[in-house]
N, C-alpha and C positions, 0 to 999 in steps of 0.2 A: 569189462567187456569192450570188444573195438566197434566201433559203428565205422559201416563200408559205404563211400558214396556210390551205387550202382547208377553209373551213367544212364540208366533206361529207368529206376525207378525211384532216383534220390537212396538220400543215409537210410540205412537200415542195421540193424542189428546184428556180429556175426554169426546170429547162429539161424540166420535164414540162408547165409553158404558154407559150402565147402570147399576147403584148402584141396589144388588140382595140381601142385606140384611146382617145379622149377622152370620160370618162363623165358630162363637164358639158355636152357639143352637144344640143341638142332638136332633132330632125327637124323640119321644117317641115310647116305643114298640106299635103295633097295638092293644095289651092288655089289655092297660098303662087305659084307663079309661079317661070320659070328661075332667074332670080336667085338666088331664095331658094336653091332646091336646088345651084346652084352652088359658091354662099356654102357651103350645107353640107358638100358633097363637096370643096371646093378649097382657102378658105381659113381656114386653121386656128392659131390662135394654137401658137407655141413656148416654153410657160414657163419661167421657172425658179423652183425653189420646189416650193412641196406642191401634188399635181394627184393629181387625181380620176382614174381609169385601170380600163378596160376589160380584165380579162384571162378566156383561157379555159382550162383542164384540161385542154388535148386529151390528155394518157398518162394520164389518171387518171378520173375521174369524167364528163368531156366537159362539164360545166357551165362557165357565164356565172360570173366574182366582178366584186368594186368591191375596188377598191387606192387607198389612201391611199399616193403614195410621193413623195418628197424627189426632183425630177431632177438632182439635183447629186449629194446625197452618197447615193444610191439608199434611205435609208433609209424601210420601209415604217410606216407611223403605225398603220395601219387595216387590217383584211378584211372583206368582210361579202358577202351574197348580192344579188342585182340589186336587190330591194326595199327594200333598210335604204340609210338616210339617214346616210351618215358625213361625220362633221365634218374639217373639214381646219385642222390646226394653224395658226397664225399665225405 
């Protein structure tokens, strides 16, 4: 089991959130054309290695974090709140 440090509530457990997806996608402009937004919703890279990851608190706080985490060997690097810039290991 991973234990997530939520910046607002300390380590926790992760099955007090949920996985919210990939937190390197940029929306496309409103402009941007089907495509685009399809590209966004559909096709989505499967890495392996260190990725950038959307998760949310839903038993605890209900906030948004940023997860630095290993897909392999699940280990987490980073936590931080939507706005911070975390770096992802090499």
């Amino acid at each position: 089991m991973l234990r997530i440090a939520c910046p607002w509530c300390g380590a926790r457990d992760e099955a007090e959130f949920r996985y919210r997806g990939d937190a390197g996608v940029q929306r496309p402009a409103p402009d941007a054309g089907l495509d685009a937004f399809y590209a966004y919703v559909f096709e989505r890279d499967n890495p392996k290695g260190w990725h950038r990851e959307w998760w949310q608190h839903v038993h605890g706080c209900r906030r948004f974090i940023k997860v630095v985490r290993h897909t392999v060997t699940h280990e987490i690097a980073a936590v931080g709140r939507p706005e911070d810039d975390l770096a992802v290991p090499e």
